[in-house]
N, C-alpha and C positions, 0 to 999 in steps of 0.2 A: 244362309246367315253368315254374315264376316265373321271371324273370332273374333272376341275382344281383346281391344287392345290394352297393354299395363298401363295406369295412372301414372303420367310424371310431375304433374303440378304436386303431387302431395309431400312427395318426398321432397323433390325440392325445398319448396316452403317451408318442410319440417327444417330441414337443415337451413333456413335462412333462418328461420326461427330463434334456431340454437347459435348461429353464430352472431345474430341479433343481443342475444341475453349475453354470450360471452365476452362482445362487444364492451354493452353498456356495464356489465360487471365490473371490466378493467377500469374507464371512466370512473364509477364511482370511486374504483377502489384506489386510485393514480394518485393521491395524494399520500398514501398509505404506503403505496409498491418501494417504495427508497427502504424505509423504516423494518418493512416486512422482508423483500432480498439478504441485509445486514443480519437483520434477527437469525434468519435460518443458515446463515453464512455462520455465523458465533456458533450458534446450537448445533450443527453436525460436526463443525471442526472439535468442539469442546464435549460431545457426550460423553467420550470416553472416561475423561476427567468429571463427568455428573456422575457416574453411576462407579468409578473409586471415592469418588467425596459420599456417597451415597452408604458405599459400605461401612465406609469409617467411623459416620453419623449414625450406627443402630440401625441402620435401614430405611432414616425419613426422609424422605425426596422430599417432605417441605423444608428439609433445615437444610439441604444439602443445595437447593435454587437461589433459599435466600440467600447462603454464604455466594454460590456463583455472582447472584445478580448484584450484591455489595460490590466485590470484584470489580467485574464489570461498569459498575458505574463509579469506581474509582479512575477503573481503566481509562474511562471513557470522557469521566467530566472534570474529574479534578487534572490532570493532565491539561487541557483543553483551556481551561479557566487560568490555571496558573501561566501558561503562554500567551493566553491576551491579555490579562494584569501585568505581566511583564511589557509587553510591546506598549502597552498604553502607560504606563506608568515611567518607561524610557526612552517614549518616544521624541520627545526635545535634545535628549542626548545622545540618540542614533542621527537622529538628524545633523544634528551638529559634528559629531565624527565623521558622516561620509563628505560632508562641505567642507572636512578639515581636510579632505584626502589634494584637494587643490595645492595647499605650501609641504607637501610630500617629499622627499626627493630622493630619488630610487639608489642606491647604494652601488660601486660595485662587487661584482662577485667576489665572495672567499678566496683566497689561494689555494684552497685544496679542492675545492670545485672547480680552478682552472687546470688544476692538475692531474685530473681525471683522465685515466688512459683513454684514448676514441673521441669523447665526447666534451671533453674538458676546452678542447681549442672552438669549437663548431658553437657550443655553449656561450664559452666567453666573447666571440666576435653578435652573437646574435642578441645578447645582452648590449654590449655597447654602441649598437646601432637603436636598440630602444632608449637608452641612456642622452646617446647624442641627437636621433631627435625626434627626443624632449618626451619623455617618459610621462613626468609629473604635468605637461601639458594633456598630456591623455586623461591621467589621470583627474583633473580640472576637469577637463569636458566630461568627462564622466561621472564628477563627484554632484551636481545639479540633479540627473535621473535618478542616482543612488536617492536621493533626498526625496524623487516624486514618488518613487516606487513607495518607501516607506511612507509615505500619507496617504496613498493610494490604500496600502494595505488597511490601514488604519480605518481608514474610512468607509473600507468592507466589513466593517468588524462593527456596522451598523446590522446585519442582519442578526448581530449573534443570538437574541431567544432565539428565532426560528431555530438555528444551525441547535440551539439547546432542547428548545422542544422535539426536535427528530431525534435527537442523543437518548430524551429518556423513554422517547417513546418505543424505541428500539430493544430499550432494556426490561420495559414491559414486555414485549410481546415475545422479545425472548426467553424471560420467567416462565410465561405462557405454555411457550415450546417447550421447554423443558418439563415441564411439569407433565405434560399428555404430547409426551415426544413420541410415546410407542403409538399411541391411538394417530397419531398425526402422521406420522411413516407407514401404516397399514394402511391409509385411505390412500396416500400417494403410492405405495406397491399396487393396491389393487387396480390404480387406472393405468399404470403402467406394466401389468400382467395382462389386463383387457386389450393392451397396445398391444406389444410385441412377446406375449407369457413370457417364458424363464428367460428368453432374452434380453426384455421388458426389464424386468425384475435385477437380471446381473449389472446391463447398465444403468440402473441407478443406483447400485451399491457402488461402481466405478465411481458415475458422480461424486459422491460422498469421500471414497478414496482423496479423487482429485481434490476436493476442498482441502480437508485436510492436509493434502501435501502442500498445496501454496500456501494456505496458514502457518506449517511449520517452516517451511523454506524462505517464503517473501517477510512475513509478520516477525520472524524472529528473527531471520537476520539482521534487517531493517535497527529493530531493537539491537541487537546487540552492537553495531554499528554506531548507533546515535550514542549509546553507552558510552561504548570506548573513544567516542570524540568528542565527547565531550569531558571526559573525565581528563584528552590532552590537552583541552581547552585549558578546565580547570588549571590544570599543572602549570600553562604559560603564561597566563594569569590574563588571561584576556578580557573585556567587558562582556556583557550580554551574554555569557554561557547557557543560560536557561533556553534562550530565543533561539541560539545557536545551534543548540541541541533539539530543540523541538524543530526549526527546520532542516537540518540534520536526518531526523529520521523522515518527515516527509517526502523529501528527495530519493532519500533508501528505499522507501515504499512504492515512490514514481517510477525506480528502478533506473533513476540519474546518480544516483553513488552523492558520497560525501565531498567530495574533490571541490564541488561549486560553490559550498563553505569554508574547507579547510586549506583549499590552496590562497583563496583570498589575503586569510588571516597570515597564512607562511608570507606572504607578500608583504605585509602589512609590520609584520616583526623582524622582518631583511630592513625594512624603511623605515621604521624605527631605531636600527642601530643593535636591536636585540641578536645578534647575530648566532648563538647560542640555543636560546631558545630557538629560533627560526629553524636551525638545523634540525634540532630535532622533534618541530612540530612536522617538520617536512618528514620525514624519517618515518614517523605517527601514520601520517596522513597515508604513504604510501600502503604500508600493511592493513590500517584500516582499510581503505579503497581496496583493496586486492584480497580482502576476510571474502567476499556473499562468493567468489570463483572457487571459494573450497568446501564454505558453510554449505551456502544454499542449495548444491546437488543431493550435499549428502543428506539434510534436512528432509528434501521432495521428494525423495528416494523413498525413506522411510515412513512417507504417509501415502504414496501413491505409485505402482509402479506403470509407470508412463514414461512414454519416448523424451528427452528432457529437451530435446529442441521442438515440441511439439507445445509442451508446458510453458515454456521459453516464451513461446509466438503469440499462446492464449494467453501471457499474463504484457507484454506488451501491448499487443493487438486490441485485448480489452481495455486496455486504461488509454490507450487515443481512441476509443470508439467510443468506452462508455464512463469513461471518470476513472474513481477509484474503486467503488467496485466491480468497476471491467477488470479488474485486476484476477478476483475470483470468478466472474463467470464467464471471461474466454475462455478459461482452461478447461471449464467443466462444459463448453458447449463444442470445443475443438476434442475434447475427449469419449463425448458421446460420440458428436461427428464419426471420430475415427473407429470407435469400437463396434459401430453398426454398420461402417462400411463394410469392416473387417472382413464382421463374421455372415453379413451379404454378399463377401467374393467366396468364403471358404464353404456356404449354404449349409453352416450350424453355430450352434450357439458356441460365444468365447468361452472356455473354460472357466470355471468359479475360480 
């Protein structure tokens, strides 16, 4: 008699099976996945703050959601609404000002800007080679895109429910999270104890970490950024502050800095004649621009401790691969990455 030999159609097919169902589960649920990443993005960077608003409220985690998820949908919609009411409501008179930028005509330098030790002579000749030829013809060809770009945007801002509908739906399901946060963290420890046990288990508390440090590092900078340039906005009295300010911070967020709005406008107040102000929105602009090289370490620091050119690569990396929220999950996929290589070169678990 041959021995018998093991089944392998069964196993197989059992595991087509499963990754059959896992398949079509994603499918189904692909309409969903934006809305669901976001929700649990908010809910682990913000527990901490559920369960102090938690204590303060008597103990009710339904009062202490609904106050988050008000919040939240402050955060999230009235922000949102006010910068498309703004753009659509001034869009005749954006248009009109970048088509004004054509009869421009570019100034030149201060005297004490030419009198800058090092940089003052190299400045002023590379100024007057823009000036002579022909600045404000630049300016002209460029003031027609300036015009398409803003009807372009304009006319993206056709999709807005959808872009509203994924906003509140967000904020459901974050209520959701929050409410059976612990029963929803123990089904995700236990498959990730069934992965790799206490291994399993530390780095998804790393994950977590990492949220939270780009939440505090990227989200608040970002904010505090659009804040203070806009409030130099305000001061030099410019048009469209709101708009300004809300792509202001988007750009912060994209991790392109405020410079692509506020040097415009420094530009714009030298060719106006505003020479005063101009100085010192430039002045503004610099420190602003130069705040997230001080903020944002220290912020990441204190929510996650991670190599910061590692964090760095996951929050670029992810927003050209995956939008904006590649922003938060390079870092938490270049963080596990790294913490399992780690502790598979040192053959034990990372320390808690």
């Amino acid at each position: 008699m041959t021995p018998s030999q093991p089944e392998v159609a069964r196993p197989v097919l059992a595991v087509l099976a499963i990754l059959g169902l896992i398949l079509a589960s994603f499918w189904i649920m692909r309409p969903f996945l934006g809305a669901i990443v976001w929700a649990t993005t908010i809910v682990v960077a913000t527990w901490p703050a559920l369960l102090a608003l938690e204590r303060r409220l008597w103990g009710k985690r339904g009062l202490a959601v609904t106050v988050l998820s008000i919040v939240l949908l402050g955060a999230l919609f009235v922000p949102f609404v006010l910068s498309v009411g703004a753009i659509v409501n001034n869009v005749d008179a954006i248009v009109a000002k970048t088509q004004s930028l054509s009869g421009l005509q570019l100034p030149a330098l201060p005297a004490w800007v030419t009198g800058l030790p090092l940089v003052g002579g190299p400045l002023s000749r590379a100024w007057d080679q823009v000036v002579a030829a022909g600045g404000q013809d630049l300016l002209a060809q460029a003031a027609p895109y300036a015009g398409k770009i803003v009807e372009w945007a304009v006319a993206r801002i056709g999709g807005i429910g959808l872009a509203l509908a994924q906003f509140l739906l967000t904020v459901v399901i974050a209520a959701i999270l929050w409410t059976n946060g612990e029963s929803a963290a123990a089904i995700v420890r236990r498959y990730a104890v069934r992965l790799a046990g206490e291994r399993g288990d530390a780095t998804l508390r790393l994950a977590g970490q990492a949220i939270r440090g780009v939440a505090l590092g990227v989200v608040v900078t970002a904010l505090v950024q659009a804040l203070l340039a806009g409030l130099g906005l305000l001061l030099v009295g410019v048009p469209f502050v709101p708009v300004l300010t809300a792509a202001t911070f988007v750009l912060c967020i994209a991790q392109l800095g405020p410079f692509l709005v506020l040097v415009p406008v420094v530009i714009w107040l030298f060719g106006t004649g505003s020479t005063g102000w101009g100085v010192f929105l430039l002045v503004w602009t610099i420190v602003v621009g130069l705040l997230d090289n001080v903020l944002r370490p220290v912020l990441i620091k204190k929510g996650a401790d991670l190599p910061l050119l590692l964090v760095f690569a996951g929050v670029l990396g992810g927003l050209m691969s995956l939008g904006l929220i590649g922003i938060f999950v390079g870092p938490v996929v270049l963080a596990v990455t790294h913490t399992l290589g780690e502790a598979w070169a040192r053959a034990e678990p990372r320390p808690e």
